[in-house]
Each structure stands twice: as structure tokens, then as C-alpha cells.
FIMARLUM-154853 format. One record per residue: x, y, z of N, C-alpha, C in turn; residue in one letter. Coordinates in pm, whole numbers, always signed. Example, Ala and Ser with C-alpha at 12.3 -4.5 7.8 and 13.67 -1.06 7.14 Angstrom:
BEGIN
[vomi [+1319 -569 +780] [+1230 -450 +780] [+1320 -330 +780] "A"];
[vomi [+1285 -225 +708] [+1367 -106 +714] [+1290 +3 +787] "S"];
// end
This chain:
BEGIN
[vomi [-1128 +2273 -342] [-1013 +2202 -290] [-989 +2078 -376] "X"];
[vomi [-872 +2063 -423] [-820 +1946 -491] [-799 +1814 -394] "X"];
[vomi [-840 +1705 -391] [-757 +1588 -388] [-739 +1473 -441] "X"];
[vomi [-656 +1421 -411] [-561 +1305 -511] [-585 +1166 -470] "X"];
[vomi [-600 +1038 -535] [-616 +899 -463] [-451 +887 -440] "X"];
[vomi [-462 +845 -286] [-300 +827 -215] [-292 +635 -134] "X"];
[vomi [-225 +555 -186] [-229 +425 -118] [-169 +435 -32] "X"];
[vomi [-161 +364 +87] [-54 +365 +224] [-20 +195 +199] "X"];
[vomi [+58 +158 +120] [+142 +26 +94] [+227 -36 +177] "X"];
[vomi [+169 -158 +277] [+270 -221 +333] [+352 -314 +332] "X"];
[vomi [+454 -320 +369] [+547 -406 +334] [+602 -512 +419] "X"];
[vomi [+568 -485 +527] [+628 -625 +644] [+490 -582 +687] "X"];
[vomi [+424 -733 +712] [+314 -773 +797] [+321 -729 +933] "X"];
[vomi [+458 -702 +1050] [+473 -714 +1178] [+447 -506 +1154] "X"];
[vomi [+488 -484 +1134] [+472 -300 +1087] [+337 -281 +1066] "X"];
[vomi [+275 -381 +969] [+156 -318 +944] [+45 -352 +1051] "X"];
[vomi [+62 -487 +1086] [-6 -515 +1247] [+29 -390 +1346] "X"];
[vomi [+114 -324 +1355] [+197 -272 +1502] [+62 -115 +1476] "X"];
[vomi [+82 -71 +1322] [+10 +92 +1288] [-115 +77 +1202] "X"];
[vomi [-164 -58 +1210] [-264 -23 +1091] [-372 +63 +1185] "X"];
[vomi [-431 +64 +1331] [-515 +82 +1410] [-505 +232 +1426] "X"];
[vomi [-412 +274 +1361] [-367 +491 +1403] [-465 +500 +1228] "X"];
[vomi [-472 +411 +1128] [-530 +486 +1001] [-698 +527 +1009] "X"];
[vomi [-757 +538 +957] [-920 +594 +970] [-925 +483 +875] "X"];
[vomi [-1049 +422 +868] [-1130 +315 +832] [-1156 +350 +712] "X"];
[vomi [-1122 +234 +598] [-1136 +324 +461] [-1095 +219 +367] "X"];
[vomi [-1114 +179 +181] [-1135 +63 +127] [-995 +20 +170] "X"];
[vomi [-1004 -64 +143] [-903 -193 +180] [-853 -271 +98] "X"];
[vomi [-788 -311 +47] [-713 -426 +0] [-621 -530 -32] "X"];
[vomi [-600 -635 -25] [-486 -728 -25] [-418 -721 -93] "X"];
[vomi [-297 -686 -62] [-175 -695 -192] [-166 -818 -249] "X"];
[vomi [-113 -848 -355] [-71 -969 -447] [+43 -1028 -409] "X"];
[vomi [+116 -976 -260] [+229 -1049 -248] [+206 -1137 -149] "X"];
[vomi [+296 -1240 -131] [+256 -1359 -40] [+245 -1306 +111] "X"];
[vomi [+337 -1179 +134] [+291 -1128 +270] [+122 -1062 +300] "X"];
[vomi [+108 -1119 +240] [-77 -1068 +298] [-92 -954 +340] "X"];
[vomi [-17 -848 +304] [+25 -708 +334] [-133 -649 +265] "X"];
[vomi [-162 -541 +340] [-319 -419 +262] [-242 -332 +194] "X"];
[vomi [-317 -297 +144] [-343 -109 +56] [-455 -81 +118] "X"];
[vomi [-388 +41 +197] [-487 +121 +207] [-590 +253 +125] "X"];
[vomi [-635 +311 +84] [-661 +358 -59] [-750 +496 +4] "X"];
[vomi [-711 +624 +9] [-739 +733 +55] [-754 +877 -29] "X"];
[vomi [-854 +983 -5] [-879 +1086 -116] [-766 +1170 +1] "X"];
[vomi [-679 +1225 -47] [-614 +1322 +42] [-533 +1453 -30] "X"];
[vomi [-510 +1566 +16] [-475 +1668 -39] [-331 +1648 -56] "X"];
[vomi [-263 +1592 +20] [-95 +1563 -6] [-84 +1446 -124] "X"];
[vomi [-34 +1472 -204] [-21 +1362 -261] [+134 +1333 -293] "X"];
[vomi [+229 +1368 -230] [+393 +1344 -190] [+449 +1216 -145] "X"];
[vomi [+502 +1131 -252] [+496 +956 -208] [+626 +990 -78] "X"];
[vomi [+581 +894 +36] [+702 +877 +108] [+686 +725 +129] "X"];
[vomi [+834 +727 +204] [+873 +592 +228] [+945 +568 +392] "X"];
[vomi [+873 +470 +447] [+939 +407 +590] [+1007 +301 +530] "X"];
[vomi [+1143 +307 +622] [+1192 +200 +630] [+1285 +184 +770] "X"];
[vomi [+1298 +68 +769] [+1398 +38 +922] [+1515 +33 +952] "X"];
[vomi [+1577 +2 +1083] [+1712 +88 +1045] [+1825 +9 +955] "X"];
[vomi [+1768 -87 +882] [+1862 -163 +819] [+1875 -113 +674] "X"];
[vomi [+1734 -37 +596] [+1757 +9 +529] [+1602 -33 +420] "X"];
[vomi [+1554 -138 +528] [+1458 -221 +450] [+1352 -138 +452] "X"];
[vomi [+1228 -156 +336] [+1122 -107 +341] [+1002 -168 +432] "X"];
[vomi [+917 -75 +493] [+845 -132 +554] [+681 -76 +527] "X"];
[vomi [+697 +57 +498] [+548 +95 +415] [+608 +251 +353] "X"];
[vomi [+509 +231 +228] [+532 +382 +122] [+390 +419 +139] "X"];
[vomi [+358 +547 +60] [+271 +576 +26] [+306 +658 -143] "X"];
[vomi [+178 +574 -200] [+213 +568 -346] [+89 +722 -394] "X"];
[vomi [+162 +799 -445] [+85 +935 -496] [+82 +911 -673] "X"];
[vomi [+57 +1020 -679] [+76 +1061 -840] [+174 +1057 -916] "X"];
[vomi [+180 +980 -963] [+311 +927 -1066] [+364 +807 -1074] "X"];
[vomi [+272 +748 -978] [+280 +589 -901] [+221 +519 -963] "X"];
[vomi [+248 +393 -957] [+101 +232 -958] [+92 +193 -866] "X"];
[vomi [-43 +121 -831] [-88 +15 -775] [-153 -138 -790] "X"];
[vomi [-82 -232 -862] [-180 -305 -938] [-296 -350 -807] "X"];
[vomi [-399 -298 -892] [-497 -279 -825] [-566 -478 -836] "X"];
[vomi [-667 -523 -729] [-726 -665 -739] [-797 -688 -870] "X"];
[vomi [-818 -822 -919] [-829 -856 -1050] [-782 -800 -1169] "X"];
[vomi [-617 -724 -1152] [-559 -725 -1216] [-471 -856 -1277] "X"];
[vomi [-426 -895 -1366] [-335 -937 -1384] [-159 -904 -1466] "X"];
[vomi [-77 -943 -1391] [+55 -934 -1354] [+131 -1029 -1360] "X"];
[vomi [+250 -987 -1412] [+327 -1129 -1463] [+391 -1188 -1336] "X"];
[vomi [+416 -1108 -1196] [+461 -1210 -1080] [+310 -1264 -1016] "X"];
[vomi [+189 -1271 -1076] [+65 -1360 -1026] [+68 -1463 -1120] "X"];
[vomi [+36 -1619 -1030] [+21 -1747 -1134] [-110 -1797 -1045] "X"];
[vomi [-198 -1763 -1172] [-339 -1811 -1181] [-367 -1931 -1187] "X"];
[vomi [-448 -2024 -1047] [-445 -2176 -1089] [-586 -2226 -1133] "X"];
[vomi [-600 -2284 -1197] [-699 -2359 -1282] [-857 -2353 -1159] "X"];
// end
């Protein structure tokens, strides 16, 4: 059986509070954006990116498959400013 590393990327903090408790326990990490939003980081056989969003049109979580990025922690990125 094949599987693929799949992120579950969130995008509004109030979304990811409301569903993070339905995911299975698994690495973790802080996004780089000021919303203190996780990645969730999973071995799974689907690897088909989708996307939630609300009814306005806004994003609220993807899941990033194969063909995707994630800048992953102690990366650096030109929207991160590193302070002394």
C-alpha cells in the first residue's frame, strides 16, 4: 500500500479551535503566520489537496498533497523577519 505525507493547513484560528479535536493525534506544527494557526502533518493514502472555505468565499483550512509546499519550521522565508 502506498502513502503520501498530507498537511491539514489552517487558516482562521476560530475553525481550527471549533475541528481540531475530530483529527487523531499526530506531529504538529505552528505555522509562520501571525494567526498561530497548526499543520497538521499525516501518512495517508488520499493525497487529493482540498480546500474549506466559508460562505463568503474565504479560506479556512486546505489540505496540502503532492504537488504542494509547506514551509516547513526553521525554514527560512522571505515573509519571516528574524530578530537579533
Amino acid at each position: 500500500e502506498t502513502y503520501f505525507l498530507v498537511i491539514i493547513d489552517f487558516d482562521k484560528k476560530d475553525f481550527q479551535d471549533k475541528v481540531i479535536s475530530q483529527f487523531p493525534k499526530t506531529f504538529t506544527t505552528t505555522s509562520g503566520s501571525p494567526k498561530q494557526c497548526v499543520h497538521l502533518w499525516f501518512a495517508s493514502d488520499n493525497n487529493k489537496p482540498f480546500k474549506i472555505k466559508d460562505e463568503k468565499g474565504k479560506m479556512l483550512s486546505d489540505m496540502i498533497g503532492t504537488g504542494n509546499q509547506v514551509i516547513a519550521p526553521g525554514s527560512k522565508h522571505k515573509s519571516v523577519v528574524l530578530l537579533p
